[in-house]
C-alpha positions in Angstrom: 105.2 59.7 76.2 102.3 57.2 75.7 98.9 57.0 77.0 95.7 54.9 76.3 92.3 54.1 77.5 92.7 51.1 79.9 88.7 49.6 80.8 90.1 48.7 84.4 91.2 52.4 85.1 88.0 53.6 84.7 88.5 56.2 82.0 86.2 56.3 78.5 86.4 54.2 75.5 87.1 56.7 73.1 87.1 60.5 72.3 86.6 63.1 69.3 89.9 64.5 68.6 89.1 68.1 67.2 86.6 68.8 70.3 89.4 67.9 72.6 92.1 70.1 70.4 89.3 72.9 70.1 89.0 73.1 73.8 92.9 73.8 74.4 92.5 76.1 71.4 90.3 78.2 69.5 91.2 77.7 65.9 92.5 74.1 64.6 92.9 73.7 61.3 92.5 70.2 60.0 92.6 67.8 56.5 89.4 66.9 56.4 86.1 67.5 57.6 85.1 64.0 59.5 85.9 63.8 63.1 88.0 61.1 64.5 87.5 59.1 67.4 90.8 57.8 69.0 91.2 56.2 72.4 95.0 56.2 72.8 98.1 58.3 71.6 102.0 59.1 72.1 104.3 61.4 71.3 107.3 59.1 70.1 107.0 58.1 66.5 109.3 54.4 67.1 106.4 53.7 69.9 103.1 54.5 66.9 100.5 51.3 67.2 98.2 51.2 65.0 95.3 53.5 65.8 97.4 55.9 68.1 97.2 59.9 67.1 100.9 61.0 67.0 101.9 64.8 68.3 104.8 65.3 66.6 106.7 67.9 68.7 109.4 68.5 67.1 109.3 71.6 65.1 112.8 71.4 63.4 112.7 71.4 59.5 112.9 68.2 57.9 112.9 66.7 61.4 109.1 66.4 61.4 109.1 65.6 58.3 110.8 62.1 59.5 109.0 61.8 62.5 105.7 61.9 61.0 106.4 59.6 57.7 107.7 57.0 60.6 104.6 57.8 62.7 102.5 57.1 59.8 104.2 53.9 58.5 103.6 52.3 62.2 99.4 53.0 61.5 99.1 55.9 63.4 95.2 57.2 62.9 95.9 61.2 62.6 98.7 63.5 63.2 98.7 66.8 65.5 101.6 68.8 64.7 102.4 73.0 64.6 102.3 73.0 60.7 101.5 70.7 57.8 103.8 68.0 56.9 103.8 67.2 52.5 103.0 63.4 52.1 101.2 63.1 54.8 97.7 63.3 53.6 97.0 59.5 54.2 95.6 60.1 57.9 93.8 62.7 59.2 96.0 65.6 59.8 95.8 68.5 62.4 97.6 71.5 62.9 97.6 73.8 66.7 99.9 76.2 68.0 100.6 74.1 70.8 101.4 70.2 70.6 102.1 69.3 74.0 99.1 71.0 75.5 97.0 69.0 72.4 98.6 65.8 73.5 98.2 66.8 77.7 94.8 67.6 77.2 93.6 64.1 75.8 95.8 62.0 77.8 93.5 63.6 80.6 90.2 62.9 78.8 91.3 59.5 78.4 90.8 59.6 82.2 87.7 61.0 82.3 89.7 64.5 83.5 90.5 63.1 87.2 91.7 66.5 88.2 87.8 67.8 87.7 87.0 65.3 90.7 89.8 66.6 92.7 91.2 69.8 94.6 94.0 70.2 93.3 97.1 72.5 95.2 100.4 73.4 93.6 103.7 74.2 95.8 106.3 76.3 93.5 109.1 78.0 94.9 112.7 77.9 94.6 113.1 75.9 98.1 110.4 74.4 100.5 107.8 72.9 98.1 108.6 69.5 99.6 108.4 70.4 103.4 105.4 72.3 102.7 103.5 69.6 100.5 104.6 66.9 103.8 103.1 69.6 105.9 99.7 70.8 103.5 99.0 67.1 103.5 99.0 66.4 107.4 96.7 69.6 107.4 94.1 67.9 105.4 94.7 64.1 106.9 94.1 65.8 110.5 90.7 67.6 108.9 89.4 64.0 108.1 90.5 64.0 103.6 92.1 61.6 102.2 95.2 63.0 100.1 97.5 62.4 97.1 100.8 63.3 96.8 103.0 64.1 94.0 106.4 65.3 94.6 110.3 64.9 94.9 110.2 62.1 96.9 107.7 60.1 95.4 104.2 59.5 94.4 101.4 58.6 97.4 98.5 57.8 95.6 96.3 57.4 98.9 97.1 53.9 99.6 101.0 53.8 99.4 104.2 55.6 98.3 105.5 54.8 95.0 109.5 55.8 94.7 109.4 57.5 90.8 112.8 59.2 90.7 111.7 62.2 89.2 109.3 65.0 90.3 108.8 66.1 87.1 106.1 64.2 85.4 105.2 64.4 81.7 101.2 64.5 81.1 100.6 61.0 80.4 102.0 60.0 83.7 100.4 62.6 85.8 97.1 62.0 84.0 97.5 58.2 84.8 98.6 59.0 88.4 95.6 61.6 89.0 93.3 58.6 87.8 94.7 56.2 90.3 94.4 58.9 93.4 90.6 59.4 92.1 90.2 55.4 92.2 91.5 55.5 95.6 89.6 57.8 97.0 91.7 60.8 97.4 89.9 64.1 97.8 92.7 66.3 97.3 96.0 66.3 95.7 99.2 68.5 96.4 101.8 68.6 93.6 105.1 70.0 93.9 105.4 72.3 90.7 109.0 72.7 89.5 109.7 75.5 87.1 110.7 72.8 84.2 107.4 71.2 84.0 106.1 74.8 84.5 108.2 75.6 81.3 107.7 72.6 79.4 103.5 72.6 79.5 103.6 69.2 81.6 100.8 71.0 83.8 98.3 71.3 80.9 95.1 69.9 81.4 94.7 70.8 84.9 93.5 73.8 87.1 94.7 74.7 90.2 92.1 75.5 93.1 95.3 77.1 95.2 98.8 78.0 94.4 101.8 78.1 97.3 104.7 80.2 96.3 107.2 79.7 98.5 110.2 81.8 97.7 111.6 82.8 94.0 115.3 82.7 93.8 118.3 82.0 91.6 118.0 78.5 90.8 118.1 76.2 87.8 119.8 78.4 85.3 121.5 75.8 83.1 117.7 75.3 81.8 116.3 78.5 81.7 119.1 80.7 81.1 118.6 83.9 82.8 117.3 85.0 86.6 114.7 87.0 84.5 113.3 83.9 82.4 113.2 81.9 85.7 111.2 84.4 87.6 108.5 84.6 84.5 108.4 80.5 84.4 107.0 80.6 88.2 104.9 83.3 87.4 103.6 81.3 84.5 102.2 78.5 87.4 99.1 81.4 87.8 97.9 80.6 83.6 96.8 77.1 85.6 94.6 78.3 88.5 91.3 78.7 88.5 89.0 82.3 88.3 88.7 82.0 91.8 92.0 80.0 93.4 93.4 80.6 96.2 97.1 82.1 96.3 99.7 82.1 99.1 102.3 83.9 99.0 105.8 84.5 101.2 106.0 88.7 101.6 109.5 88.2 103.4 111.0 86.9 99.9 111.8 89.8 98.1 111.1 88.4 94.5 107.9 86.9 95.7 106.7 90.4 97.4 107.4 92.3 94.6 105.0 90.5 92.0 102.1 90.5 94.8 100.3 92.8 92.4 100.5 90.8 89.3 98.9 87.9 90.8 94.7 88.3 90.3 93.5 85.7 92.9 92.3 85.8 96.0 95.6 86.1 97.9 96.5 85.1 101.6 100.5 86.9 102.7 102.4 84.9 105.0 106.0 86.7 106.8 108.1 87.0 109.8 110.1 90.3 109.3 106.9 92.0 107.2 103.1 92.4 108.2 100.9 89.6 106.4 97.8 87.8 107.1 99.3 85.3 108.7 102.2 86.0 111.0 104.8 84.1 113.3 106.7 84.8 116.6 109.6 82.6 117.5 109.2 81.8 121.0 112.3 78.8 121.8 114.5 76.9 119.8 116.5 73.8 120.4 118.0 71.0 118.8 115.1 68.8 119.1 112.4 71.1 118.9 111.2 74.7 118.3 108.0 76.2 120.0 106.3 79.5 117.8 103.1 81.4 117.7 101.3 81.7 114.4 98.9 84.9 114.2 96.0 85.0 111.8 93.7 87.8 112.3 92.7 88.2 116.4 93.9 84.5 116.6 97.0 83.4 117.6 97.9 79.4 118.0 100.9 77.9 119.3 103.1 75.6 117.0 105.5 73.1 119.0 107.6 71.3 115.6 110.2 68.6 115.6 112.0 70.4 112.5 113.6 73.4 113.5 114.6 76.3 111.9 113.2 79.0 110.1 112.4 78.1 107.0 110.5 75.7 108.9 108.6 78.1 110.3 107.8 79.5 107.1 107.0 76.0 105.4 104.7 75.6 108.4 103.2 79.6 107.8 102.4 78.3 104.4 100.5 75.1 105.2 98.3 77.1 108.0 97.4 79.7 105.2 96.3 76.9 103.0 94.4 75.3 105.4 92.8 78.6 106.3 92.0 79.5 103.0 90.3 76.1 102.7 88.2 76.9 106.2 90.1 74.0 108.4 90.0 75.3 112.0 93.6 76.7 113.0 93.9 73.9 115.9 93.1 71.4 113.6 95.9 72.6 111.5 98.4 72.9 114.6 97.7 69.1 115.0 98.4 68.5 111.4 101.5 70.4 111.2 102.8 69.1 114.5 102.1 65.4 113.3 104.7 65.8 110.4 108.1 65.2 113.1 110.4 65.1 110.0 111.2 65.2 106.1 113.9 63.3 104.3 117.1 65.6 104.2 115.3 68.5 105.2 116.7 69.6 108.6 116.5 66.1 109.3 117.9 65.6 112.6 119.1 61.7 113.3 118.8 60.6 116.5 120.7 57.3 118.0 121.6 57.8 121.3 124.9 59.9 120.1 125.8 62.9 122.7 126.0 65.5 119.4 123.6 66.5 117.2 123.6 65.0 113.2 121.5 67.0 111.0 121.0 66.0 107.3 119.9 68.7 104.3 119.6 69.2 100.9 120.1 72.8 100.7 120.7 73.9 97.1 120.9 77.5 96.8 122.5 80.0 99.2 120.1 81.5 100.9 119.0 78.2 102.0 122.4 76.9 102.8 122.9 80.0 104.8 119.4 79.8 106.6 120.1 76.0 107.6 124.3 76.9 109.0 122.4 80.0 111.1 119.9 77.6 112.9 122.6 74.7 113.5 124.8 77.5 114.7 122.4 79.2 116.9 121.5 75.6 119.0 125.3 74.6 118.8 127.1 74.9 121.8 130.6 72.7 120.7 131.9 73.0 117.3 130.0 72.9 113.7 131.3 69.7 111.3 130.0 70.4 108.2 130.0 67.6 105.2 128.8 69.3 101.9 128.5 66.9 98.7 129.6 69.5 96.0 127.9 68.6 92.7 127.3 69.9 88.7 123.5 70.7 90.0 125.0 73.7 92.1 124.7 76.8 90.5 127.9 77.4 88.7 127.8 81.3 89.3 126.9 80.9 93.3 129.1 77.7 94.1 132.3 80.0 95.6 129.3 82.0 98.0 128.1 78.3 98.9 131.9 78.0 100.3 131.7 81.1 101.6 129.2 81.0 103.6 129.6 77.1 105.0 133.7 78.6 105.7 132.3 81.6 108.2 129.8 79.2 109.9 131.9 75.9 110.6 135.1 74.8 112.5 135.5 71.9 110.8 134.6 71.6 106.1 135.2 68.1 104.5 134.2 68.9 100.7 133.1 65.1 99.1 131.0 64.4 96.0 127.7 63.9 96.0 128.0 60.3 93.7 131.0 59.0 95.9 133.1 59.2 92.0 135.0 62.1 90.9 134.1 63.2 87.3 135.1 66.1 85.4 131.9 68.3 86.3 132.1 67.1 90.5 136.2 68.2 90.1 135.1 71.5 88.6 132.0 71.5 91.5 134.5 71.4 94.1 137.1 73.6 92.8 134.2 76.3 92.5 132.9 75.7 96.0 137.1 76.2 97.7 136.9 79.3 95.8 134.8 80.5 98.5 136.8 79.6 101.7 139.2 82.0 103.2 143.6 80.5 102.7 143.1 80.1 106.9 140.2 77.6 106.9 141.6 74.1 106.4 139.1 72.3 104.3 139.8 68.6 103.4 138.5 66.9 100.5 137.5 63.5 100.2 135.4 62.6 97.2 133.7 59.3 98.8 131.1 61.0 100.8 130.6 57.9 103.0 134.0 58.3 104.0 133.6 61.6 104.6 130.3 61.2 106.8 132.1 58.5 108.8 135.1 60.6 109.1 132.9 63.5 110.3 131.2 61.5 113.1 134.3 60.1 114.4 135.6 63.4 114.9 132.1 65.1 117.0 132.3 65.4 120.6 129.7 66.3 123.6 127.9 69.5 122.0 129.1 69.7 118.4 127.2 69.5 115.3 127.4 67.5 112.4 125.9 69.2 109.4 125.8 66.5 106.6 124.6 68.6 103.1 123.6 66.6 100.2 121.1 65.3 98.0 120.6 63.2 101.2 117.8 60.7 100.1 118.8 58.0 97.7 121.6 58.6 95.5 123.2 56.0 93.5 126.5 55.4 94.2 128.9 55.0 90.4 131.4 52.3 91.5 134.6 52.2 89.0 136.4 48.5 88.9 139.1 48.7 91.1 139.4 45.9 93.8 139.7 49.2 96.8 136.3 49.6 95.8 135.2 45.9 96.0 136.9 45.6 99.5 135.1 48.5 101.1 132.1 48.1 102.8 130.9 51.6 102.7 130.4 50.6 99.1 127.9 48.1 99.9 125.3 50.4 100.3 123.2 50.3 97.7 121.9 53.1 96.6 123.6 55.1 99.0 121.4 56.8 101.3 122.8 59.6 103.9 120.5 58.8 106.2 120.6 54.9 106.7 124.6 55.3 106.4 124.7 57.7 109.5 122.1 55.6 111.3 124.2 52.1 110.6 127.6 53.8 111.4 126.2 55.3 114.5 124.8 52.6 115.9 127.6 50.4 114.9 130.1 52.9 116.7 128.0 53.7 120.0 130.4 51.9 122.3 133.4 53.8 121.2 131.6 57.2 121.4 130.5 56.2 125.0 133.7 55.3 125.8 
């Protein structure tokens, strides 16, 4: 992680270290007396150019030590670390209990702190933070604001969409990135908040004006190790609003209802089963289209979305509340919400003419695998084809509920990969997932998931479903050497993508299905 003052960003020629380590804490204990002035800085010691204040965070004993001799051999002009290093009193040296917020906290005054100049929303949850950011920010286009996007599919900065690969930025980057959105005009920025940069301090540096939490459930253990630990990191997303944010919160999610009164903001409920401030009424679903009533005090507004389901619905609940909470009239946020027809792999529905319905997810967990098989189900008149990419980012411990639940909702289960290569950890994915299906169910296995998506469409008739579950957007595709490989022409697609695989096969096949 590197950052430095650029003139053409618009951010300030230089800064004073200890006022900026001061502010993120109260007690810094320093070298020397004299301030320092820097005006750039980073985090890896091979990367130091002369003048750059290394944060050396790595706390590991005699680690350090290494890190900051190299640091200081490149030229580095003072050192932040959580202790004092011996031999390093040739640069100005500083010691706070928290490196990574030191370092977050400059690379934002670098740029002037964009995030002050901003309103600034953060979507957390276990599922849904990416429906409900697409949805948040067609609220607030349709009210006449000019937003910025940061999330799992990319990056708008308020003139294009930049493909990153990776939601999770580090402080430099989303420093950098909040600059650019300030430079083109955005007003407001909603950032899908993952529980790792939650853990990890990434967010430091900013404060929320509102906070969506979507759901909390059992998800990403191989990083934080227990259910508990995970439901205190998305708690933790609360130390990074301000006094007077605004909170939304999901009281049908038992996790989320239950820490309600640990949350000190002003708070607007959203639910379907229990009483909230803001309420929804299912009122007709098909495959195309779903109509529901959302209540919010004595006024009730109907919704007409593309997306079906009802974790739609809730997604949709939680972008009304924002909007709400940030005084957009409710019709204007109808006409937001129903402006936003569809969101990569999330109950994406595909569309080309074919007489069966394709639907593409990403479903992780259970509850949401299980939420999306009872929608397709309940607008399913023919039988359910269900294609699920089994993969090492599954929950080890839920993989054989995963099974069970897609083995009591479909007629048809092709189990594939969700890299078109078998590795060790897919085998052992798969494996886990059978585990779940009943000796009856005949599942088929066929680990190169364009083959298995072509496979399924072949096989739909009038009336049946195709459920294709994977990462769904743009995974790479691993190819191995072997000339198979190099004939096949599902191969070609580079990187594969779920969506414009479906589209091209459908298309390609319409005569046959019509025949």
């Amino acid at each position: 992680m590197r950052t430095c003052y650029c003139s053409s960003c618009g951010g300030v020629e230089s800064v004073s270290l200890k006022r900026i380590l001061k502010a993120v804490c109260k007690k810094v204990q320093a070298s020397f007396a004299s301030d320092v002035k820097v005006s750039s800085c980073t985090t890896d010691a091979d990367a130091v150019r002369p003048g750059d204040v290394f944060f050396a965070l790595s706390e590991q004993d005699g680690e350090l030590e290494e890190v900051v001799g190299l640091a200081i051999h490149h030229g580095c002009s003072a050192v932040v670390a959580s202790r004092f290093v011996s031999g390093a009193d040739s640069v100005p040296f500083f010691v706070i209990p928290n490196v990574l917020d030191g370092f977050a906290h400059l690379c934002h005054a670098f740029c002037d702190y964009p995030a002050k100049s901003l309103k600034m929303i953060a979507i957390t949850g276990s599922s849904g933070k990416t429906s409900t950011s697409y949805l948040i920010a067609g609220v607030l286009s349709e009210a006449g604001y000019q937003v910025g996007l940061i999330g799992s599919l990319g990056i708008f900065d308020g003139h294009v969409l930049n493909q990153t690969g990776n939601a999770d930025l580090t402080p430099d980057q989303l420093a950098s990135w909040l600059n650019i959105m300030v430079i083109n005009g955005c007003t407001h920025v909603i950032l899908e908040a993952s529980s790792k940069s939650i853990a990890q301090g990434y967010l430091s540096g900013i404060s929320f004006d509102a906070i969506c939490m979507t759901n909390i459930r059992r998800d990403h253990l191989d990083f934080h190790g227990t259910v508990e630990q995970y439901r205190r990191t998305k708690l933790a997303i609360f130390k990074y609003a301000k006094k007077k944010a605004l909170a939304v919160c999901n009281v049908d999610d038992k996790i989320t209802g239950a820490i309600l009164p640990l949350i000190d903001h002003p708070l607007l409920s959203i639910g379907i089963r229990n009483q909230a401030e803001i309420n929804s009424i299912l009122i007709e679903r098909f495959p195309s289209e779903q109509t529901f009533i959302v209540t919010a005090g004595t006024t009730a507004v109907p919704f007409c979305t593309k997306i079906i389901g009802d974790e739609h619905i809730y997604n949709c609940m939680m972008a009304a509340a924002l909007g709400i909470g940030l005084e957009v009239d409710m019709k204007v946020v109808a006409r937001g919400i129903e402006r936003v027809e569809s969101v990569p792999a999330r109950m994406e529905r595909i569309e080309c003419g074919q007489p069966f319905n394709v639907f593409i997810d990403s479903a992780r967990t259970n509850e949401s695998l299980a939420a999306t098989l009872r929608t397709i189900k309940e607008i399913t008149t023919g039988k359910l084809i269900c294609v699920f990419a089994a993969a090492e980012y599954h929950d080890p411990a839920k993989r054989a509920q995963l099974g069970k639940s897609i083995g009591a909702a479909a007629n048809s289960i092709i189990l594939t990969s969700a890299s078109n290569y078998l590795d060790p950890e897919t085998i052992t994915a798969i494996c886990d997932v059978g585990k779940g299906f009943a000796q009856s169910e005949e599942i088929q296995i066929m680990p190169d998931r364009a083959e298995a998506i072509a496979w399924a469409l072949s096989e739909a008739e009038v009336g049946d479903t195709v459920l294709i579950i994977g990462r769904g957007e743009t995974d790479s595709c691993k190819n191995n050497n072997s000339d198979e490989n190099e004939d096949s022409e599902i191969r070609k697609i580079q990187p594969f993508c779920d969506r414009y695989f479906t589209r091209q096969w459908l298309y390609e096949n319409q005569t046959c299905m019509v025949n």
